[in-house]
C-alpha positions, 0 to 999 in steps of 0.5 A: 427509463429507470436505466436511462436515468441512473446513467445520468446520474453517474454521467453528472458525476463524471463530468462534475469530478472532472470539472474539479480545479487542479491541485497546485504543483509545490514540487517535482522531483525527477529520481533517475535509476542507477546507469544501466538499471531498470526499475523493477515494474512488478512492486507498487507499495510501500516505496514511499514514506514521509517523516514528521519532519516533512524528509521523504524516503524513496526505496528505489528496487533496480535490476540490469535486463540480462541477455535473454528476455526470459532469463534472471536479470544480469543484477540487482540493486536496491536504493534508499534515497532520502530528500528534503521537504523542498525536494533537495537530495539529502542521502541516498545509499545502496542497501545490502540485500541479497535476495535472489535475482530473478528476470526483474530483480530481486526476488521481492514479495514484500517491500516497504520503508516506515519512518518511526516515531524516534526517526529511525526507519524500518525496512521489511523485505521478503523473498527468495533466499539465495542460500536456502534456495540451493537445497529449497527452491522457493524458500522464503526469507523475510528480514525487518532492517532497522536504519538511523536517520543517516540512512546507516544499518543499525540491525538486521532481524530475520522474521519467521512466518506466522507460525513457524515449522514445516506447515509455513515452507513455500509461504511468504508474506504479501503486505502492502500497509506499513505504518508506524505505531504510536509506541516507535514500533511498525505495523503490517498489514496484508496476507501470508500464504503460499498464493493465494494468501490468508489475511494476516498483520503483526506488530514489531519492534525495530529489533525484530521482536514480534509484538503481536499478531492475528492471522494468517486467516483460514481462507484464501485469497484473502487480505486485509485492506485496510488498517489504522490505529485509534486515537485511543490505541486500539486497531481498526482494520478492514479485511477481505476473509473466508469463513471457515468452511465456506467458499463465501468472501466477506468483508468483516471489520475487526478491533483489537486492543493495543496489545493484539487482544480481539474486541469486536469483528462485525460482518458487512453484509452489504458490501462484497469485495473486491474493494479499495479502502481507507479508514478515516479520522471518523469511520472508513471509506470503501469502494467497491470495484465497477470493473464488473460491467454489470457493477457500477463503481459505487463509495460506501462511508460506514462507521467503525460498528460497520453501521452503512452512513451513506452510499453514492456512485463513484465516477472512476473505472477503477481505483487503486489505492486510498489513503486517509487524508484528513477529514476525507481521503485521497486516492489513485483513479483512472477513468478507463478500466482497459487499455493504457490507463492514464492515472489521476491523484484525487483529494475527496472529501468525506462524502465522496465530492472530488475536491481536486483532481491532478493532471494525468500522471505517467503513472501515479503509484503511490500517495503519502499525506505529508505533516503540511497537508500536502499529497506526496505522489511517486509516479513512473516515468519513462525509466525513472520515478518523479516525486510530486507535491500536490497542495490545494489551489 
């Protein structure tokens, strides 16, 4: 009777998510790929950023199939594409990388564009390095590009890895948070490593110039999963990490100061990974995988002293990514945990009630909170990406 009771609680939650409104549509874009090109299907983050001015910035990584199904692509293209708050096509230009080409494109661990504070953008790239690659196959080259509101390259900076020397040779940066800070300057956060990778986020300057960082951690695989900067300065992230010496996985909140200093890192005993999360105007979303058929998905709402507010049950299969969005959050969901996965943008508020859910999308990759309001979402479609502006009813 007691399992029979809590399936009912969860199918009340199904069927209230889904009986959400759905969101207005304030624009659909359709970007087509390049004559020839396919998009590269193995990089899912940081292909989007919006502006404070509302512009939408689209990174576009393409490759033509070669002639076999297992050998390096025939080429390798990478497009930024800049659109307008209502969608019209403003810029786009063809980026000088120059990674090695492998069966679907660059070579790419790490890719992502931030819009700053001054409008210049920053671009962070890491993969294989054609040059390097001759005497070391495997050698990673990890360059931040700095880039005028024109879409122009203004500099090219290398960065090394976390700490340099013959110790970081085959690593590579895995980072999948890139934010602009409040000093013009870029945040990253994500993992370093040979794969598996080790927790690490750094803080740079358009040039190039690491600020500060912390990581890489002394386990793996580890990550952060989330990342965000205070209104008082300070950082707030999330991270899935080894304790030394151990083979326990925890999942630990840790501040810093705004120059890199630790304040605090507090263990969330309750909570075991892997999980999806945001962290809020006022504390952090997590949720916790029900991919598990033992584990129910379950939406857990902690402060940032790591204090448990609340717990309840989260109607979707899976969930791939969280974004703050204002007083609540929004995020990438699917019902099913197999098969072909048709993918959801929800709105949530706070507590974890779905506020809106859109139609299914062809494959729902990204969202970006725009300065309106709105939800930006880049979707595939067919050979091709579709950017979506999603509005409340």
């Amino acid at each position: 009777m007691i399992r029979a009771a809590i399936w009912l609680v969860v199918l009340s939650a199904c069927v209230a998510a889904q009986a959400q409104p759905a969101p207005r549509v304030a624009m659909t874009v359709e970007l087509p790929v390049a004559d020839g090109f396919m998009l590269n299907p193995y990089i899912d983050s940081g292909w989007l950023a919006v502006g404070p001015d509302g512009v939408h910035y689209v990174l576009l990584p393409m490759f033509k199939p070669g002639s076999e199904p297992l050998g390096p692509a025939r080429g390798a293209r990478l497009d930024l594409v800049a659109l307008g708050p209502d969608g019209s096509l403003k810029r786009r230009t063809t980026l000088p990388a120059r990674q090695v080409i492998s069966t679907s494109g660059f070579a790419v661990n790490s890719l992502g564009v931030v819009v700053t504070r001054s409008g210049d953008l920053g671009i962070f790239i890491s993969g294989e390095d054609p040059d390097a690659a001759q005497a070391a196959p495997g050698t990673e080259t990890t360059s931040l590009w700095r880039l005028g509101p024109d879409l122009g390259v203004k500099k090219i900076s290398r960065i090394s890895p976390p700490h340099g020397g013959r110790s970081d040779k085959g690593s590579f940066y895995a980072v999948s948070i890139f934010l602009p800070t409040s000093d013009n300057a870029i945040m990253l956060g994500g993992g370093c490593g040979i794969g598996p990778v080790a927790w690490w986020m750094g803080k740079f300057s358009l040039n190039g110039e690491r600020l500060w960082q912390v990581g890489a951690g002394s386990g793996f695989p580890e990550s952060v999963a989330a990342l965000r900067q205070r209104a008082d300065g300070t950082w707030l992230s999330l991270v899935m990490e080894v304790p030394r010496g151990t083979e326990r996985m925890d999942m630990v909140i840790r501040r810093h100061t705004t120059d890199g200093k630790s304040l605090s890192h507090t263990r969330l005993a309750e909570i075991q990974p892997p999980v999806i999360a945001a962290i809020l105007n006022d504390g952090m979303v997590i949720i916790t995988s029900g991919n598990d058929p033992a584990r129910t998905s379950q939406l857990h709402v902690v402060s940032d002293s790591g204090r448990l507010v609340s717990r309840a049950p989260w109607p979707f299969a899976q969930t791939f990514l969280t974004i703050a969005d204002g007083d609540g959050f929004a995020a990438i969901v699917s019902n099913a945990s197999t098969g072909e996965m048709p993918k959801y943008v929800v709105r949530v508020d706070a507590r974890g009630v779905v506020r809106w859910r859109s139609a299914a999308a062809a494959d729902a990759m990204t969202i970006v909170r725009t300065p309106d309001g709105q939800i930006a979402a880049l979707e595939r479609i067919g050979n091709g990406l579709r950017l979506v502006r999603y509005a409340d009813p």
